[in-house]
C-alpha positions, -999 to 999 in steps of 0.1 A, spaced: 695 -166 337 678 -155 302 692 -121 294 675 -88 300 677 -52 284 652 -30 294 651 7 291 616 24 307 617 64 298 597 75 335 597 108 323 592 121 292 586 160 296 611 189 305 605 221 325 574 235 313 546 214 345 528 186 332 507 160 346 515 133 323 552 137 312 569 138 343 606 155 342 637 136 329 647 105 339 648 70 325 655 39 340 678 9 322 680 -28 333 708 -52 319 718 -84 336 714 -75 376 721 -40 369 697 -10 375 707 23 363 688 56 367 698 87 347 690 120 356 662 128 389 641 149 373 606 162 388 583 128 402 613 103 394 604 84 428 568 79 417 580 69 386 600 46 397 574 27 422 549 28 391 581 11 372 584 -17 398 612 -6 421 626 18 440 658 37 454 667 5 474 673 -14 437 692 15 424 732 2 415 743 36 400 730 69 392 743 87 362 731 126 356 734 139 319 742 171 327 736 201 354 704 215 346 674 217 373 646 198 353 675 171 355 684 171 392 655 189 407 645 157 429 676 145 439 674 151 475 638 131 475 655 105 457 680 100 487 661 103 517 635 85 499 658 55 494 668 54 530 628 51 536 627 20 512 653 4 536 683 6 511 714 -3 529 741 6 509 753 42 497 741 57 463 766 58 436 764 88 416 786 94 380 780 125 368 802 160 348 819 184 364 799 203 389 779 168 403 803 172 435 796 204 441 762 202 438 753 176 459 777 185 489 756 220 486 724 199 483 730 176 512 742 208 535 709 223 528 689 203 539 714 188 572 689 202 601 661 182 582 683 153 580 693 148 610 662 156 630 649 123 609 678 102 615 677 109 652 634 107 654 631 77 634 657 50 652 662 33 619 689 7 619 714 24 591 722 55 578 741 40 552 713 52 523 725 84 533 757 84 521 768 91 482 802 82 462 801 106 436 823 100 406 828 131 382 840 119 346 855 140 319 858 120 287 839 91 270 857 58 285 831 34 301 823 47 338 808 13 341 818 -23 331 803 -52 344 801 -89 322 768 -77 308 769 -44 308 793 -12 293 776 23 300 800 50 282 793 93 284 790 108 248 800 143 249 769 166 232 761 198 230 739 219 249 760 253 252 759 273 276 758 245 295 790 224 289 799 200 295 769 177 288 764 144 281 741 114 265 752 74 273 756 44 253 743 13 270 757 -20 253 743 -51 269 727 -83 254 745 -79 220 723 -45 216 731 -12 219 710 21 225 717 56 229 704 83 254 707 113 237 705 139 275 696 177 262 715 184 229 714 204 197 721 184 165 755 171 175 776 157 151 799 131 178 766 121 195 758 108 156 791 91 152 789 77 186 753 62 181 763 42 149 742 13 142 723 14 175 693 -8 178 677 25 196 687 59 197 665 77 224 665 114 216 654 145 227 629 168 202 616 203 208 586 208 181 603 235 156 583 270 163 562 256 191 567 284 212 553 322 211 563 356 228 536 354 252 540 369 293 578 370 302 587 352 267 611 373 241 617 364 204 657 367 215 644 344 244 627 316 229 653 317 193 679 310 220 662 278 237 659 263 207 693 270 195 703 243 222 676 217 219 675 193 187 640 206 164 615 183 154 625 187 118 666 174 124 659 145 146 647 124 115 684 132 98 704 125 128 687 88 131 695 83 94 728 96 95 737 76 124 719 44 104 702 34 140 674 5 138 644 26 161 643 62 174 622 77 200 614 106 212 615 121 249 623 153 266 592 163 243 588 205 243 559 211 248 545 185 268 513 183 247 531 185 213 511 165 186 522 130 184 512 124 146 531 158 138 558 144 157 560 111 140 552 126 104 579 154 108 608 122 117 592 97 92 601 127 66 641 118 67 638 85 89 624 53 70 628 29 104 600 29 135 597 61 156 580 61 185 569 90 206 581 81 241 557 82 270 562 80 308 563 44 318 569 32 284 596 -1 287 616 -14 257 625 -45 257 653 -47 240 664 -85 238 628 -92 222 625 -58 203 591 -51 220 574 -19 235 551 -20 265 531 8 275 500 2 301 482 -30 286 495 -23 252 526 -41 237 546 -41 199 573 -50 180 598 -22 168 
């Protein structure tokens, strides 16, 4: 079997609605291994528009417990059980994932059950989760082609939080999760062949409705600006960046690129939903549109 590394960002955007960059999550492939971090809002379309579903799912990893994160979990189960999976989801996650989806799950246990007994399907084993909190940065999973390790960032108040190293194929790439500039998730992406970072575009945002000045200063104190993310791919001496969890939605992509290029000299590419990288053959696909990086 010729070896596969593929990472496809299904969405791109973060909190604010939009109809093209759907809420966190990204999908990686290595060997026979799928792996979806994070369920954020229209993951389950995304992933049917991607080629699978929750049936091919091996392990779910969630980067940290914020709603435009985790908002779809629940439709991420139940639709699973839908697509026939027949195995239980496997879900790694930081302190507070157990809590959170025992809460989840109770919610919505009337619902649940009314389906299970309604529908007559043969198993209710999609319905079932192993949930494995972590604490440190040792690999949470190690297969013969694949090591997935946590990288400890920082997105105070929220704490902890995470971003993943994925090492498969000889390659390595990085997936920043929600982050300011972080000094360990540098050293931890060293000489990746892509760093997949988040960006908020530096003064994007303006005291308008319920917004404050104190308000908005302190969401971007906890995101990474549009004007560091070029530095922290240098520092870090990775081959490719690009860019997701893009605030706003609509940012400018040439503003985007220019303001990396400024302190990055490698490719950066502004990340779009459904946008795979092929990693073994250093390609981008996107639609009916494919190139080298």
């Amino acid at each position: 079997m010729s070896e596969v590394f593929n990472v496809t960002l299904l969405g791109t955007g973060c909190p604010a609605v939009s109809t093209t960059r759907y809420g966190a999550a990204t999908l990686v492939q290595a060997g026979e291994q799928n792996i979806l971090i994070d369920v954020g809002s229209g993951v389950t379309q995304r992933l049917v528009a991607a080629g699978l579903n929750g049936a091919d799912i091996d392990a779910v990893l969630i980067t940290h417990m914020h709603s435009d994160h985790l908002i779809d979990f629940y439709q991420f189960i139940i639709s699973s059980w839908h697509q026939s999976r027949t195995k239980p989801q496997k879900v790694y996650g930081p302190k507070g994932i157990k809590k959170f989806i025992k809460e989840t799950m109770a919610v919505w246990d009337d619902e649940r059950n009314l389906r299970i007994e309604f529908e007559q399907r043969t198993s209710t084993t999609a319905l079932k989760i192993e949930v494995v909190e972590f604490d440190s940065q040792a690999p949470i999973i190690q297969t013969e082609h694949l090591t997935v390790k946590p990288i400890q960032v920082m997105h105070e108040p929220v704490d902890p939080a995470y971003g993943f190293s994925f090492e498969a194929a000889g390659k390595k790439v990085i997936l920043s999760g929600d982050t300011r500039y972080c000094d360990n998730l540098i050293e931890q992406s060293k000489g990746a062949d892509l760093l997949i970072h988040e960006v908020f575009v530096h003064g994007c945002m303006e005291v308008t409705g319920t917004r404050s000045a104190q308000g908005l200063k302190a969401v971007e104190s906890y995101h990474t600006l549009s004007d560091e993310v070029g530095k922290i791919a240098t520092k870090a001496n990775v081959k490719a960046l690009a860019l997701t969890h893009i605030v706003p939605p609509d940012a400018d992509r040439a503003q985007l690129i220019a303001q990396a290029k400024a302190d990055f000299a490698g490719p950066v590419i502004v990340g779009e939903d459904l946008m795979r990288f092929d990693l073994v053959n250093r390609q981008v696909h996107h639609g009916e549109t494919a190139f080298s990086f």
